[in-house]
KOLKOL-74664 format. One record per residue (C-alpha): x, y, z; residue number from 1; residue in three letters. Coordinates in steps of 0.5 Angstrom, whole numbers. Layout:
// KOLKOL-74664
+-------+-------+-------+-----+------+
:     X :     Y :     Z : pos : code :
+-------+-------+-------+-----+------+
:     X :     Y :     Z : NUM :  Ala :
...
+-------+-------+-------+-----+------+
//
This chain:
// KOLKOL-74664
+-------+-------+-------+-----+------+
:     X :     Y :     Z : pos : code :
+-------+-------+-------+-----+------+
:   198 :  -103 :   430 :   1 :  Unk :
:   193 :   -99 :   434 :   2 :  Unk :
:   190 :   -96 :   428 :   3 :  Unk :
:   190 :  -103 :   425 :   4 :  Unk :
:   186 :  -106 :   431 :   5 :  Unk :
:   181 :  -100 :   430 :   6 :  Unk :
:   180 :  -101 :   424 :   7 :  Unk :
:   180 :  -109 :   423 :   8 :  Unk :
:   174 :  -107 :   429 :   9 :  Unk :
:   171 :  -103 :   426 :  10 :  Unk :
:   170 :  -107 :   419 :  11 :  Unk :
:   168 :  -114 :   423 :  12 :  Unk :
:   162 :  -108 :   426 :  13 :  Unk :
:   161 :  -106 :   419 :  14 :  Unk :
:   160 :  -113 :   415 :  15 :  Unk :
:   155 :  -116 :   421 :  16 :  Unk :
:   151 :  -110 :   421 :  17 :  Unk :
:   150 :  -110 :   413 :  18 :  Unk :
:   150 :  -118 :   414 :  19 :  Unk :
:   144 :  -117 :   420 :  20 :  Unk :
:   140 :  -113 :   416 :  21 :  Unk :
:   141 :  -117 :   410 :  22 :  Unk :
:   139 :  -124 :   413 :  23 :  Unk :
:   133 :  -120 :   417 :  24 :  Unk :
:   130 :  -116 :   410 :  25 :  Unk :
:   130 :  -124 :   407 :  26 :  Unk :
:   126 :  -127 :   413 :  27 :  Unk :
:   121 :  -121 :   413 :  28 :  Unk :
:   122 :  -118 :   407 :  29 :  Unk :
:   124 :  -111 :   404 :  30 :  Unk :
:   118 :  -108 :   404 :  31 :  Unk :
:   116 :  -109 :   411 :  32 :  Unk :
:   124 :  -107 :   413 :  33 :  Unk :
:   123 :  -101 :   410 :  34 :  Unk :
:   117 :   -98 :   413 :  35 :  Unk :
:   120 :  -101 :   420 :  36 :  Unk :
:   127 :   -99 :   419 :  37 :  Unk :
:   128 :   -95 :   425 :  38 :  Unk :
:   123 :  -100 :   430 :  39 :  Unk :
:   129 :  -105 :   428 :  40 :  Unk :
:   135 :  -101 :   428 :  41 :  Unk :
:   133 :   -99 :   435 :  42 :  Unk :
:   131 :  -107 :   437 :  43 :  Unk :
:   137 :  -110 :   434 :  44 :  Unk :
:   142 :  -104 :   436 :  45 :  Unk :
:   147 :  -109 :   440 :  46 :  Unk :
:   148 :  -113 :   434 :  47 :  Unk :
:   154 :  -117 :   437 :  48 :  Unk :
:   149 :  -120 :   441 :  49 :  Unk :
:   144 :  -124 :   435 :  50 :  Unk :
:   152 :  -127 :   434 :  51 :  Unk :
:   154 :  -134 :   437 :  52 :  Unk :
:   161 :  -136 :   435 :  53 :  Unk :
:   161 :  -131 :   428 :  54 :  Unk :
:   154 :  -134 :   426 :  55 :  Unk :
:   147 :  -130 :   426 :  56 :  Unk :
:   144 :  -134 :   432 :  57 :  Unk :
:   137 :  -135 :   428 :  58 :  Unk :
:   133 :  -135 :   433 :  59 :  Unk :
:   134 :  -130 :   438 :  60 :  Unk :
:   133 :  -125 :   432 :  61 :  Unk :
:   126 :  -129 :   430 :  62 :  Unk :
:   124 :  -128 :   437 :  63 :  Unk :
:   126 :  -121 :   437 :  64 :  Unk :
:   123 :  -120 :   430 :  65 :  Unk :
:   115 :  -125 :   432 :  66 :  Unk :
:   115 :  -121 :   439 :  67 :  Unk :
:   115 :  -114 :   436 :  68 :  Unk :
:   110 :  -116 :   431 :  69 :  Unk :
:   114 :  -115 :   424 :  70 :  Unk :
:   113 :  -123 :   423 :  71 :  Unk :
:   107 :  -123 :   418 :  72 :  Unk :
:   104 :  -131 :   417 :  73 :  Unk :
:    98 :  -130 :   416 :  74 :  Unk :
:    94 :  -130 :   409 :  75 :  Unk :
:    87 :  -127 :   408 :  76 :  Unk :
:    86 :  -134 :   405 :  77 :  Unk :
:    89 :  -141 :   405 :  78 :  Unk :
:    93 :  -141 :   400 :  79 :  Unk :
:    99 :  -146 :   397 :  80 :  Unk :
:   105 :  -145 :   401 :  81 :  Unk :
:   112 :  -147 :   398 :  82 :  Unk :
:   119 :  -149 :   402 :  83 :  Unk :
:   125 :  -150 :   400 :  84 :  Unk :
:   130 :  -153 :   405 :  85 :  Unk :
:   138 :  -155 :   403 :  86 :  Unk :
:   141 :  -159 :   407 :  87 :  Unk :
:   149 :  -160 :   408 :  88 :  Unk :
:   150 :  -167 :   410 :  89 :  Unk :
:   147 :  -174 :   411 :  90 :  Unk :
:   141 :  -174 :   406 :  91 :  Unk :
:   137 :  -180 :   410 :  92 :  Unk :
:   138 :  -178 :   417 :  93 :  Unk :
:   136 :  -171 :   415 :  94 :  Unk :
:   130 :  -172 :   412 :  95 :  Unk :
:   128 :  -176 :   418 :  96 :  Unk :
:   129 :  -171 :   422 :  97 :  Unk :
:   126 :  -165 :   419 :  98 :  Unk :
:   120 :  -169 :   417 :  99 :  Unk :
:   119 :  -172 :   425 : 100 :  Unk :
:   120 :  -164 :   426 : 101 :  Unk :
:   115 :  -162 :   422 : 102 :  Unk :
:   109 :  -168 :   425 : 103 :  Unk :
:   112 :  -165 :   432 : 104 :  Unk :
:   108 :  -159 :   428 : 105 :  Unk :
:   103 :  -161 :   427 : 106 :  Unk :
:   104 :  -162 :   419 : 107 :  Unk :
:   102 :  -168 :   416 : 108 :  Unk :
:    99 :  -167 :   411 : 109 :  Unk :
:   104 :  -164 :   405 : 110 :  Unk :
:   107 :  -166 :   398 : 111 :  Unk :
:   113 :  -167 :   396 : 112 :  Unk :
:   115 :  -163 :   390 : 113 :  Unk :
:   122 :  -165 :   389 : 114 :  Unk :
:   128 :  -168 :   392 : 115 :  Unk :
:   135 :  -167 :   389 : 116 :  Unk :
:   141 :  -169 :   391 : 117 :  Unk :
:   148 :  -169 :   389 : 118 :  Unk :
:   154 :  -169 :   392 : 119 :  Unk :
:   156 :  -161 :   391 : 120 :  Unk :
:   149 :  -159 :   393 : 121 :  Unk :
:   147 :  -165 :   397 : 122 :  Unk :
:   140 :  -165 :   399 : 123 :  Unk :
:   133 :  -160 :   397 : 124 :  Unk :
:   128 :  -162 :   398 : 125 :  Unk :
:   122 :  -158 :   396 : 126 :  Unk :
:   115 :  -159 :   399 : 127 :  Unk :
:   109 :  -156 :   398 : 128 :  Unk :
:   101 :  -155 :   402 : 129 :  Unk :
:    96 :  -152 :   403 : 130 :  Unk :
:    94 :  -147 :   409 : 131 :  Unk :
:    92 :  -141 :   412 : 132 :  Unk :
:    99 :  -139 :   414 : 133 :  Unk :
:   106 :  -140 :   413 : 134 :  Unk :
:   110 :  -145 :   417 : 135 :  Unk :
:   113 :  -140 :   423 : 136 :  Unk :
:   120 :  -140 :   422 : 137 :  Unk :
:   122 :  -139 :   431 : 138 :  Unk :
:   118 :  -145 :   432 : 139 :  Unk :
:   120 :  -150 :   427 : 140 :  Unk :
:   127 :  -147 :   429 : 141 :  Unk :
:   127 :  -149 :   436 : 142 :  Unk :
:   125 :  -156 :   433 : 143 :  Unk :
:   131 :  -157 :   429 : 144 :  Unk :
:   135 :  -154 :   435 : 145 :  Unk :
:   132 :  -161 :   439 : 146 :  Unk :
:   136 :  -164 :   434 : 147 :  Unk :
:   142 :  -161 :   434 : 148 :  Unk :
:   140 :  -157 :   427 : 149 :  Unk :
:   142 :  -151 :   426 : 150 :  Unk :
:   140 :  -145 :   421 : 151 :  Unk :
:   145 :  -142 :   416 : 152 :  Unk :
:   140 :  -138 :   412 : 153 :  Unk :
:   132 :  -137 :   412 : 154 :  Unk :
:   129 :  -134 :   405 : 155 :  Unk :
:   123 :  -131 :   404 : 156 :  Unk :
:   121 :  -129 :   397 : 157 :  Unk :
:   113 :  -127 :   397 : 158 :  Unk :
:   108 :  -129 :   402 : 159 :  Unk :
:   107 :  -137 :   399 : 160 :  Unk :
:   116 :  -139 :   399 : 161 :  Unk :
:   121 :  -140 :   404 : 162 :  Unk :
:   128 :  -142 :   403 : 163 :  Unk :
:   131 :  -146 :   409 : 164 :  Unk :
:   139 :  -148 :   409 : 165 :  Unk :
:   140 :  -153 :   415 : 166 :  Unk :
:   146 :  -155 :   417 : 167 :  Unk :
:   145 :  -162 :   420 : 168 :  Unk :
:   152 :  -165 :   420 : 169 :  Unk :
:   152 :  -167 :   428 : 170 :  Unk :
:   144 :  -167 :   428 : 171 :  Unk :
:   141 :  -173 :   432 : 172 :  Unk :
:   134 :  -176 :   432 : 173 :  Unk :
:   131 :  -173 :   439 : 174 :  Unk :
:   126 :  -178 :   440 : 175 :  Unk :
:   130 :  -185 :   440 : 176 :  Unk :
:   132 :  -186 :   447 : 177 :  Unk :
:   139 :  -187 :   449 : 178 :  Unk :
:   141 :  -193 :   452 : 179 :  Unk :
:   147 :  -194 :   458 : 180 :  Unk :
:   149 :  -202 :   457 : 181 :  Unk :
:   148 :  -206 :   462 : 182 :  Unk :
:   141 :  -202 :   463 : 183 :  Unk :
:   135 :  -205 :   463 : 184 :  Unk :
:   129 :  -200 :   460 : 185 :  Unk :
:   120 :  -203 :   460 : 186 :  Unk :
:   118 :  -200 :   455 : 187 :  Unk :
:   110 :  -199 :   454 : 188 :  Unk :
:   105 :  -200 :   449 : 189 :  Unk :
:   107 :  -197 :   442 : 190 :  Unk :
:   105 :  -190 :   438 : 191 :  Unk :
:   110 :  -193 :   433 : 192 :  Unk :
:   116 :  -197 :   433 : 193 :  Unk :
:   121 :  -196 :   438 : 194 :  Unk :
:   127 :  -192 :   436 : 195 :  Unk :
:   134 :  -194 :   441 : 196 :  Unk :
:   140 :  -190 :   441 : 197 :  Unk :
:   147 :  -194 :   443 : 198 :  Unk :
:   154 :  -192 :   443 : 199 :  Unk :
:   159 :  -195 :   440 : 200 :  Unk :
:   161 :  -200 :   445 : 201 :  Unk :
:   155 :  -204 :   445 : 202 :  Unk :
:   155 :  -211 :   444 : 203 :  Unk :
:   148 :  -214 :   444 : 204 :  Unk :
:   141 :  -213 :   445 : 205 :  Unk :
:   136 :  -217 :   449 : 206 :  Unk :
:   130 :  -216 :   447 : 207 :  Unk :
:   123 :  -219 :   453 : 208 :  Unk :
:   116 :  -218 :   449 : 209 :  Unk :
:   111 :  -218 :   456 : 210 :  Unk :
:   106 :  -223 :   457 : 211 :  Unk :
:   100 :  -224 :   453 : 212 :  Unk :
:   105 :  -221 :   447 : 213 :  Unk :
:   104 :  -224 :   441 : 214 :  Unk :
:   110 :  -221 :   437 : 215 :  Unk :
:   114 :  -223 :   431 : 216 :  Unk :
:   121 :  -220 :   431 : 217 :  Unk :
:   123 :  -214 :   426 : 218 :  Unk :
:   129 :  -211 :   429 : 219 :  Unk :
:   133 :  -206 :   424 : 220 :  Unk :
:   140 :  -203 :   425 : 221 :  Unk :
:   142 :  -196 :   423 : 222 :  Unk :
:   148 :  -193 :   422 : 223 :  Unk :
:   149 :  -186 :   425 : 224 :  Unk :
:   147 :  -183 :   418 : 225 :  Unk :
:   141 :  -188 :   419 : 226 :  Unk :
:   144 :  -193 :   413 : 227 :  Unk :
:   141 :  -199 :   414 : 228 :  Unk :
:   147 :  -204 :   417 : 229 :  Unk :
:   142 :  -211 :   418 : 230 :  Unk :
:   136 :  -213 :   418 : 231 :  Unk :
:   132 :  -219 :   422 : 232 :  Unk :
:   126 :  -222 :   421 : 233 :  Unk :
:   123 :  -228 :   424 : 234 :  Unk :
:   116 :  -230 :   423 : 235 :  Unk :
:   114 :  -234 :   427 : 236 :  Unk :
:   112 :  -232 :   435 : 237 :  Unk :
:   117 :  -230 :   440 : 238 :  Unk :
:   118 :  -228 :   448 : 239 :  Unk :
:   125 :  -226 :   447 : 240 :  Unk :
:   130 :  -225 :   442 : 241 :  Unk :
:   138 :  -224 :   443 : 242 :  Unk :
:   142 :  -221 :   437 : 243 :  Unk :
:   149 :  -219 :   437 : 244 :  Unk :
:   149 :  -211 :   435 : 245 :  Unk :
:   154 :  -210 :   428 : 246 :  Unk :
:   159 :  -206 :   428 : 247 :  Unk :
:   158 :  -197 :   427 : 248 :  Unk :
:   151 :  -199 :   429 : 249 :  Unk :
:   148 :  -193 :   432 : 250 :  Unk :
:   140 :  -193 :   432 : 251 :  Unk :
:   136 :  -199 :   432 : 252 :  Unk :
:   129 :  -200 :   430 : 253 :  Unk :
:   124 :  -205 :   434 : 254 :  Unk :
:   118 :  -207 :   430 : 255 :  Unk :
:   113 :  -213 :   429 : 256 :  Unk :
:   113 :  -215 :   422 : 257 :  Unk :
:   106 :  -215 :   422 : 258 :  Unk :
:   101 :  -210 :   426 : 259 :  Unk :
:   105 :  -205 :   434 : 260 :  Unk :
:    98 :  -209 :   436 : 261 :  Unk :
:   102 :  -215 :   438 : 262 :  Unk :
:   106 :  -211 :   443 : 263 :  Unk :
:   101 :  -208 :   446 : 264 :  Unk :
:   103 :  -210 :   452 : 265 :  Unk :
:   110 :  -206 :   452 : 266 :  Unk :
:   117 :  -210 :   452 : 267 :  Unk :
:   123 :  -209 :   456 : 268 :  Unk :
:   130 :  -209 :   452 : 269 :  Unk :
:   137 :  -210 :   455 : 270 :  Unk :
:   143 :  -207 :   451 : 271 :  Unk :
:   151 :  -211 :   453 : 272 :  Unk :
:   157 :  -209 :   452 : 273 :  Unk :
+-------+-------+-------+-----+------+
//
């Protein structure tokens, strides 16, 4: 029984250093693997401890490899860079996520070279841009983690292509603020438009435009994978409006139909049970 448990030991050992050598040759490549095999057998020595719940926790091992200089981003020039990223569930939501991800970055400015989704491989969705650098897969990674994004595989192939498998099956949308019921939040002028979460015992939502607002209602509500539940608009001028909160709902969106500038005094929302 003891030789069964040394040796059923020893295989797991095996296999999470073949499958961290691996994952580590993917992310900086085999040549730089090979010319700092040593400096990375010595960092990565502990390797149950880059290991949460029998899955390679990407970041501590990205941080590991950026601090000790073996994450090479930069080019001698600008050049077109390509990322790839497969993702596991909830197409809709999940684009939001990753494109707010990439804003929080800094990255506006990219295009889209293909978005395919189908139910055995879901969603990839390739964009491409033009920089001096690659996106830097720690901080992106940390980003995703905000919304409780995981990272099942990064893969580098060249200088100018990433691969990103995410799993965004329990992701959330960080920005949205929670609401308790029975709160009452101010919320001051908007950047974009405001963005609530709420549970699922929610009922209603009061919404109080300021003075000297001049706001036209335009509320939407989402599901919890960002499906559009409802639609209101009202054109004509209001200071206040209550609506009920449909069933599933899990985000609301608070917009004018027209221009944010007609809420440029900010507005209070009430949500009930």
């Amino acid at each position: 029984m003891l030789k069964i448990f040394l040796s059923t030991t020893i295989l797991v050992i095996s296999l999470n250093a073949s499958t961290l050598s691996k994952n580590i040759i993917n992310i900086i490549g085999y040549k730089e693997y090979r010319i700092n095999k040593g400096l990375i057998n010595h960092l990565f020595k502990n390797k149950k401890s880059f290991y949460k719940n029998d899955s390679l926790n990407y970041i501590s091992v990205i941080e590991v490899l950026k601090n000790n200089g073996l994450l090479k981003l930069s080019f001698n020039k600008p050049k077109n860079l390509k990322i790839i990223f497969k993702i596991t569930d909830n197409p809709i939501k999940s684009l939001k996520v990753i494109s707010d991800s990439l804003k929080a970055l800094g990255y506006y400015h990219y295009f889209t070279k293909q978005l395919v989704y189908n139910e055995e491989t879901k969603l990839t969705w390739t964009i491409s841009l033009k920089t001096e650098a690659a996106i830097d897969p720690l901080i992106l990674s940390k980003e995703l983690f905000k919304h409780n994004c995981l990272l099942v595989d990064i893969k580098k192939e060249g200088n100018t292509k990433w691969m990103y498998t995410i799993n965004t099956s329990g992701s959330t949308l960080f920005k949205a603020k929670k609401m308790q019921n029975g709160e009452k939040v101010n919320f001051r002028k908007p950047l974009k438009p405001y963005f609530l979460q709420v549970d699922k015992y929610s009922k209603s939502i009061n919404i109080l435009s300021k003075s000297r607002n001049q706001w036209f209602p335009y509320v939407v509500f989402y599901d919890a994978n960002l499906n559009i539940l409802e639609i209101v608009k009202e054109d004509s001028l209001h200071k206040n409006i209550s609506l009920s909160i449909p069933e599933e709902t899990k985000y609301i969106k608070i917009h004018d139909i027209y221009t944010l500038s007609n809420l440029k005094r900010g507005l209070s929302v009430i949500i009930k049970e």
